[in-house]
C-alpha positions in Angstrom: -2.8 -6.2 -41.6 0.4 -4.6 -41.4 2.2 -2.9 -38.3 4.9 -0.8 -37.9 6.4 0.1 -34.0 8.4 3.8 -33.6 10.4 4.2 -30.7 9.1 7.2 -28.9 11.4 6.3 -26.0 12.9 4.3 -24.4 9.8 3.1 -22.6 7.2 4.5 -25.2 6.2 3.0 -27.9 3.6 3.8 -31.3 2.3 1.7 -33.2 0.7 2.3 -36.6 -1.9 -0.2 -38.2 -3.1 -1.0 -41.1 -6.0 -3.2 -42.3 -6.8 -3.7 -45.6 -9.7 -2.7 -47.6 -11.5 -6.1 -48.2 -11.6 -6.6 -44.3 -12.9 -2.6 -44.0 -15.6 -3.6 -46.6 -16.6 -6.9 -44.9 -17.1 -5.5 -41.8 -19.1 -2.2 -43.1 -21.1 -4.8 -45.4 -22.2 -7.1 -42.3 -22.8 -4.1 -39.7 -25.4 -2.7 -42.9 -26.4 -5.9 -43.2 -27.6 -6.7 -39.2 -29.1 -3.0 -39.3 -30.7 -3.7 -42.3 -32.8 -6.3 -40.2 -33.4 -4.5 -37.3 -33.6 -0.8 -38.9 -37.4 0.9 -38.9 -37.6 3.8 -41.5 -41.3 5.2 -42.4 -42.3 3.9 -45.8 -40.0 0.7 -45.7 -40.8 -2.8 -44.4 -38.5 -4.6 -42.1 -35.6 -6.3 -43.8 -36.5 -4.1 -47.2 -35.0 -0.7 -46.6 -32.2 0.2 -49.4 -28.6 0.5 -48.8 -28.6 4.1 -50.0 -31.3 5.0 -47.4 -29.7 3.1 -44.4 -26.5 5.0 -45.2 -28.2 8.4 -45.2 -29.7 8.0 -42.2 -26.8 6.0 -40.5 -23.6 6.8 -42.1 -21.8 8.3 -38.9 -23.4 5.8 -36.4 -22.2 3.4 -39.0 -18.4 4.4 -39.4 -18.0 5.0 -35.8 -19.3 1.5 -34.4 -17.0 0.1 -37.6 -14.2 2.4 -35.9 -14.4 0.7 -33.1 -15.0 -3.1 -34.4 -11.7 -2.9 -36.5 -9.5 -1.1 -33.3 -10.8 -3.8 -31.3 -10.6 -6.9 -33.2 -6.7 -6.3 -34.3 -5.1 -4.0 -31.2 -4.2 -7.3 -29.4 -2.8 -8.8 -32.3 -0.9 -5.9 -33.2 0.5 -6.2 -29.7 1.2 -9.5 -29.9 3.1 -9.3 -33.4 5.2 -6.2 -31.9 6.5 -8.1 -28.8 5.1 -5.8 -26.7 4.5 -5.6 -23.2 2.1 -1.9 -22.6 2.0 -1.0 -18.9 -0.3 2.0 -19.9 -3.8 2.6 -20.9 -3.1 2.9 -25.0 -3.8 6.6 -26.5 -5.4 5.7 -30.0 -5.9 7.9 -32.7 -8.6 6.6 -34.9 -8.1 8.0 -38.1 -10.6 8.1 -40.3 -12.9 5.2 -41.9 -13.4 5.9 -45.5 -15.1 3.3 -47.8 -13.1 1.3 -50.5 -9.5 1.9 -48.5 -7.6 1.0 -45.9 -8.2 2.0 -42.5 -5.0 3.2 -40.4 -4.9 4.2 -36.4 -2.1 4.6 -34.4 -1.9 3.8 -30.6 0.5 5.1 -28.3 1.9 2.8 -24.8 4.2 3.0 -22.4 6.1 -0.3 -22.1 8.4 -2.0 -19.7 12.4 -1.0 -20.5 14.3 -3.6 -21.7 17.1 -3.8 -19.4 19.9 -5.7 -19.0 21.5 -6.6 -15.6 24.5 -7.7 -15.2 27.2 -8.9 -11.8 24.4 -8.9 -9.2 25.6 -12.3 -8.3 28.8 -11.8 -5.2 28.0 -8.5 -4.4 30.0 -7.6 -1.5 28.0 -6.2 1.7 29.0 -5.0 5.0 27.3 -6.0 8.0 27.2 -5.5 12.2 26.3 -9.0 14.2 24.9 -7.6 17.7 24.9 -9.9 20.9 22.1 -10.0 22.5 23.2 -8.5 26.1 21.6 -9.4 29.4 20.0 -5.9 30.1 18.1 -7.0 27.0 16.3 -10.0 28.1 15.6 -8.1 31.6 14.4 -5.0 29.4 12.2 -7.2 27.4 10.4 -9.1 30.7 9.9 -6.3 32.5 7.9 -4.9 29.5 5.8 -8.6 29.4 5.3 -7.8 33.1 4.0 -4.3 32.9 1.7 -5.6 29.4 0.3 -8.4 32.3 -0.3 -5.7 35.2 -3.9 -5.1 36.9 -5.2 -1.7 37.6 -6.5 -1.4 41.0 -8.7 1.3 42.5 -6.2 3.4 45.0 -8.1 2.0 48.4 -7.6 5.4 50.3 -8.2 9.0 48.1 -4.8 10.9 47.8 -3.6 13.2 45.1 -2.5 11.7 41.6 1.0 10.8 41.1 3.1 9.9 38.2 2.5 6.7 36.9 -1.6 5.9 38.2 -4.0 5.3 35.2 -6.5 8.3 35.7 -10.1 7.8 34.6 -11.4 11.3 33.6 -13.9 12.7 31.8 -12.7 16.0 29.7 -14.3 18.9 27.2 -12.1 21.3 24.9 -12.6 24.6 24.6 -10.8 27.1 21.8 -11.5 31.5 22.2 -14.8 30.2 24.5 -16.1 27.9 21.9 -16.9 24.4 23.0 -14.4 22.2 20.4 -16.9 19.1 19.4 -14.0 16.8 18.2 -12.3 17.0 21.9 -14.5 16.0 24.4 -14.9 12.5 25.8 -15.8 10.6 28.6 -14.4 7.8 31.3 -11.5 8.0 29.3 -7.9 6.3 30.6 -5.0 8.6 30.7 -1.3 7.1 32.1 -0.4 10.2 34.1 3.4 10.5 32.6 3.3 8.0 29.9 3.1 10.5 27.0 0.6 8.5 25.3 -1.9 11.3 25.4 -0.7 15.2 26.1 2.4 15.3 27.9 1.5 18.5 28.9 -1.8 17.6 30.3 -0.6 14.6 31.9 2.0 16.6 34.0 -1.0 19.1 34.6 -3.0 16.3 36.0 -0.4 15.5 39.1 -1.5 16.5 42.4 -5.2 16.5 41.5 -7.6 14.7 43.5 -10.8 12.6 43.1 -13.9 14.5 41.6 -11.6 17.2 41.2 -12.3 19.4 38.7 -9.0 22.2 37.0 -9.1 23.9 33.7 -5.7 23.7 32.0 -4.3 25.2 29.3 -2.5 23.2 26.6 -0.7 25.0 23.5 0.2 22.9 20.9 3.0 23.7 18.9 3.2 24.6 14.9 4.0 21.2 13.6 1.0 19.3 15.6 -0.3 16.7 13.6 -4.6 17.8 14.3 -3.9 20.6 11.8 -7.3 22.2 13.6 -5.2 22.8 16.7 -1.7 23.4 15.5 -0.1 26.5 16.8 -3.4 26.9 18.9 -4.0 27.4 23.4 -6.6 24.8 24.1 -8.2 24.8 26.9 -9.1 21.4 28.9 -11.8 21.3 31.5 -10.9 18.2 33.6 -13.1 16.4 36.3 -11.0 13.3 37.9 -13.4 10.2 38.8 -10.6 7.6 39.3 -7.2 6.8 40.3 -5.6 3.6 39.8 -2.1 2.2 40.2 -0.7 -0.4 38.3 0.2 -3.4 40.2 2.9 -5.9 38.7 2.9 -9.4 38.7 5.9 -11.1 40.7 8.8 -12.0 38.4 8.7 -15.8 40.0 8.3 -19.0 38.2 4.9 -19.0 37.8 4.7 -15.5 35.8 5.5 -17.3 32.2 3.0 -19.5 32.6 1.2 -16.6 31.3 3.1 -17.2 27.5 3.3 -21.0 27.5 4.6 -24.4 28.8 8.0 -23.2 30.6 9.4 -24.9 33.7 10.4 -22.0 35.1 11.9 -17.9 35.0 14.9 -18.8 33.9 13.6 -21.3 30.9 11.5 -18.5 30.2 14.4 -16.1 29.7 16.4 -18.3 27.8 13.9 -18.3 25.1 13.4 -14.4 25.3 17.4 -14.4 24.6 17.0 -16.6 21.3 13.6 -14.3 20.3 15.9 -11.2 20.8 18.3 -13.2 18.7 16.0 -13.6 15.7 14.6 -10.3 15.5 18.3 -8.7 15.3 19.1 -11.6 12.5 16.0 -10.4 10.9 17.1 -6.7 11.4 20.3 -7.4 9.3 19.0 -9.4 6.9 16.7 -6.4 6.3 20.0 -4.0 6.2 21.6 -6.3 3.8 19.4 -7.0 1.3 18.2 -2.7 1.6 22.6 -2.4 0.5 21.8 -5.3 -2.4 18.7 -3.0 -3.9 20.8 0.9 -3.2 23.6 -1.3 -5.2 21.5 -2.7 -8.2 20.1 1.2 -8.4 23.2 2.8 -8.7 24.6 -0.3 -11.4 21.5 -0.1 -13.4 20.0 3.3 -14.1 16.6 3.4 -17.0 13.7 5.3 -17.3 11.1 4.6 -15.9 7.0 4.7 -17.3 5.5 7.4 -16.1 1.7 5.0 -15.7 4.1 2.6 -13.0 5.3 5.7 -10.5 1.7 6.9 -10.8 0.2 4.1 -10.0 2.9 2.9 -7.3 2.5 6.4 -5.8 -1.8 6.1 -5.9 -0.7 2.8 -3.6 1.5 4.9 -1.3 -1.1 7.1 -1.1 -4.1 4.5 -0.1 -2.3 2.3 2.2 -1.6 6.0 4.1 -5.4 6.8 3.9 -6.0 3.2 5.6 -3.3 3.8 8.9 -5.4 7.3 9.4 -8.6 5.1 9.0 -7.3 3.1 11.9 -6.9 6.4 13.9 -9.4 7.8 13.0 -8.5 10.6 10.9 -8.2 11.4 7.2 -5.8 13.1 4.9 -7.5 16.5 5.7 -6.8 16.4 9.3 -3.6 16.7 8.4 -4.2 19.3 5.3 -3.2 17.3 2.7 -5.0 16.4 -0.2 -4.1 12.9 -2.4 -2.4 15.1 -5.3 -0.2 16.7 -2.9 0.5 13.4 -1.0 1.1 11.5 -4.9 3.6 14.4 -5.8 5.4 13.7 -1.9 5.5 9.8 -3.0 6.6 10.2 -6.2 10.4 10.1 -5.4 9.8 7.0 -3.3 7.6 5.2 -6.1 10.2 5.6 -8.4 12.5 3.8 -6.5 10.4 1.4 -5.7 9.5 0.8 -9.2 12.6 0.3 -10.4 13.8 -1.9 -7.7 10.5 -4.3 -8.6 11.8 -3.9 -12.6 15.3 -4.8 -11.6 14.6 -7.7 -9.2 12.3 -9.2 -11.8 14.5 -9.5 -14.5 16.9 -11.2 -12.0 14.2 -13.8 -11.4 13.6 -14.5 -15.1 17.4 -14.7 -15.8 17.6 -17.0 -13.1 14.7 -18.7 -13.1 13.0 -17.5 -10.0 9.6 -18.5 -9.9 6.2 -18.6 -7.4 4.4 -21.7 -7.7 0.6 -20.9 -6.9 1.4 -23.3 -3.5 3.5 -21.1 -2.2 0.6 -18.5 -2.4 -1.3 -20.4 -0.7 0.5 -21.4 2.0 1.6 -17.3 2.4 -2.8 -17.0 2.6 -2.4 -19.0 5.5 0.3 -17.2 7.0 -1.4 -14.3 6.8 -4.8 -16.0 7.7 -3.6 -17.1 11.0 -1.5 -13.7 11.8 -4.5 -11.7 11.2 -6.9 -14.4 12.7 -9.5 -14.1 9.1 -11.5 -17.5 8.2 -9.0 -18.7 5.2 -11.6 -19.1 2.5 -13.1 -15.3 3.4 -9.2 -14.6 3.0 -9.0 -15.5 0.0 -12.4 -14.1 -1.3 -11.1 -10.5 -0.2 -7.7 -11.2 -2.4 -10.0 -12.8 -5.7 -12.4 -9.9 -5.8 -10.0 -7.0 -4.9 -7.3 -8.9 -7.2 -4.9 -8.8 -4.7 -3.1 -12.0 -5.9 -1.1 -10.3 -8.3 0.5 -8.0 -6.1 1.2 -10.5 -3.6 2.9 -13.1 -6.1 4.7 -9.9 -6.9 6.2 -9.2 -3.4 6.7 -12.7 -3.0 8.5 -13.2 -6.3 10.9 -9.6 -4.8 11.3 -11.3 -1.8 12.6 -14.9 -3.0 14.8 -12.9 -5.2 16.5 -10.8 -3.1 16.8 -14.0 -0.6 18.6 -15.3 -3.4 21.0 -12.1 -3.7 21.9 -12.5 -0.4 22.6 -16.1 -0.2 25.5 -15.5 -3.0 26.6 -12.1 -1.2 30.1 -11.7 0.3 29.4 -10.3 3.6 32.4 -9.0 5.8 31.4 -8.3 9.3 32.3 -5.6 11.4 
């Protein structure tokens, strides 16, 4: 067999084949030969009908199922011999099979580029240590108080204020049509907490029990429910319930609630050195985005076309699960997946790149991840998301998963790595 490789690109490769006649005539003797056993033709017994007539009958079914044979049996090889790595489903043209010669195809791929990277090691990053200030801690505990508040039943009626949890039942109407999608029933709303419809909370103050109001909510151009952007909606209210939240007492028994602490101030001490933590993680996260913006500007390459695509198709399903979680789906928001891809593709780019770039680092320094530390991250995540291990780790063998997890693993040791040799100056 002989090869030859073309340089297309950069990143895309072809690659010509040859095989030689006696391993084209071996292989259209022995297909003949198997349908020669199995082929029924009037006027011939099994196992006795002539060459000649088997190729009259069969000659196309024949050379294509050859085709096919010959492509299959020597692409890996031929990929193998070349040194390549195709990141691309291959584009072959088959040629044509013609008895007593050679058989030649050629098969286009998009490959990985070879890069070189080079003074990644030192890089010099800037960076902004924040105390953790007192207002802080007592921002952060009042929050765990109000997440730990009761909501009780106002004992005498009076008229809804800012701040009760209203239970209310509510219908939409849109130009006199009832609005299917908006209606609902003993449903929660924190008058003033802008978790619903500002607009309709602040509507709601001064409104009584089994009071009913219709109020008019327009909702601007840029509303996320496409079906009611730029659109007067009309709410038809009746108020069954008002209830005020009631805070626990900030005394030493309240973080009992969270653990084993002595008492308040124990409890704050250890808010102070979670506060800590999270602003560590926050610049390690600024830091190491500086390492990957540097690397990208050092180290510019094309990139295959099959990665962003395929990176973007991921952008585009993990957005289609966080609408799942709402409720919703791309067309609520009037978006189709090709428009979404094509608003990804900027970002996929980078993000391919920065994976190409990070992973050469690792094999130049030998950064590996050791199918342990896989499975201890499956128990990370087992425990954060509170799944059964073993039914864990089903979902990530039969959606291969693993991959893509030893891959962000493998990014994230390596950019640890980057950092721990980074000159930082702090502001």
């Amino acid at each position: 067999m002989e090869i030859q490789i073309e340089d297309l690109s950069s990143i895309k490769k072809k690659i010509s084949v040859e095989i030689p006649v006696e391993q084209v005539s071996r292989e259209i003797d022995s297909f003949y030969g198997e349908l020669k056993k199995k082929a029924k033709i009037k006027g011939f017994r099994p196992g006795k009908v002539p060459r000649e007539i088997l190729e009259r009958y069969f000659k196309d079914y024949v050379k294509a199922e050859v085709t096919q044979k010959l492509i299959q049996d020597t692409y890996l090889e031929a990929i193998s011999e070349g040194h390549l790595q195709p990141v691309s489903t291959p584009i072959i043209d088959p040629g044509e099979l013609e008895k007593d010669k050679p058989f030649h195809y050629t098969v286009t791929v998009e490959v990985k580029p070879e890069i070189k990277i080079e003074d990644y090691v030192g890089l010099t990053l800037e960076g902004k240590k924040e105390e953790v200030k007192d207002e802080e801690v007592e921002e952060r505990l009042r929050n765990l108080q109000s997440l730990h508040a009761i909501l009780k039943t106002i004992p005498e009626p009076r008229p809804i204020q800012r701040g009760d949890f209203v239970l209310l039942d509510y219908e939409t109407w849109l130009e006199d049509k009832p609005l299917e999608e908006g209606k609902a029933k003993d449903y929660t709303v924190e008058v003033g907490g802008g978790r619903f419809i500002p607009e309709l909370e602040e509507a709601l103050v001064g409104l009584k029990p089994e009071e009913e109001k219709e109020i008019q909510v327009s909702f601007p151009e840029d509303y996320g429910y496409k079906k009611w952007a730029g659109k007067m909606i009309s709410f038809r209210v009746k108020i069954k319930e008002i209830k005020e939240k009631i805070l626990p007492p900030l005394d030493d028994e309240f973080p009992k609630n969270f653990g084993d602490y002595a008492s308040l101030e124990e409890f704050k001490k250890k808010i102070k050195v979670d506060l800590e933590q999270e602003k560590e993680a926050i610049l390690r996260k600024q830091l190491k985005d500086q390492i990957v913006d540097r690397l990208l500007e050092a180290n510019p390459f094309e990139v295959p076309e099959s990665l962003v695509r395929s990176q973007a198709r991921a952008l585009v399903s993990d957005m289609k699960l966080r609408l799942a979680t709402q409720g919703m789906g791309l067309k609520d928001l009037n978006l189709s997946e090709e428009k979404l891809e094509e608003d990804y593709r900027e970002l996929a780019q980078k993000l391919v790149r920065t994976y190409l770039i990070l992973e050469k680092i690792a094999s130049q320094e030998g950064i590996e991840v050791k199918e342990e530390e896989i499975e201890e991250r499956l128990k990370e995540i087992s425990e954060r998301t509170r799944q059964p291990l073993e039914t864990l780790k089903r979902l990530y063998e039969t959606r291969n998963l693993k991959p893509e997890l030893k891959a962000e693993m493998l990014n994230e040791k390596t950019l640890n790595f980057l950092l721990e040799k980074a000159k930082i100056q702090y502001q």
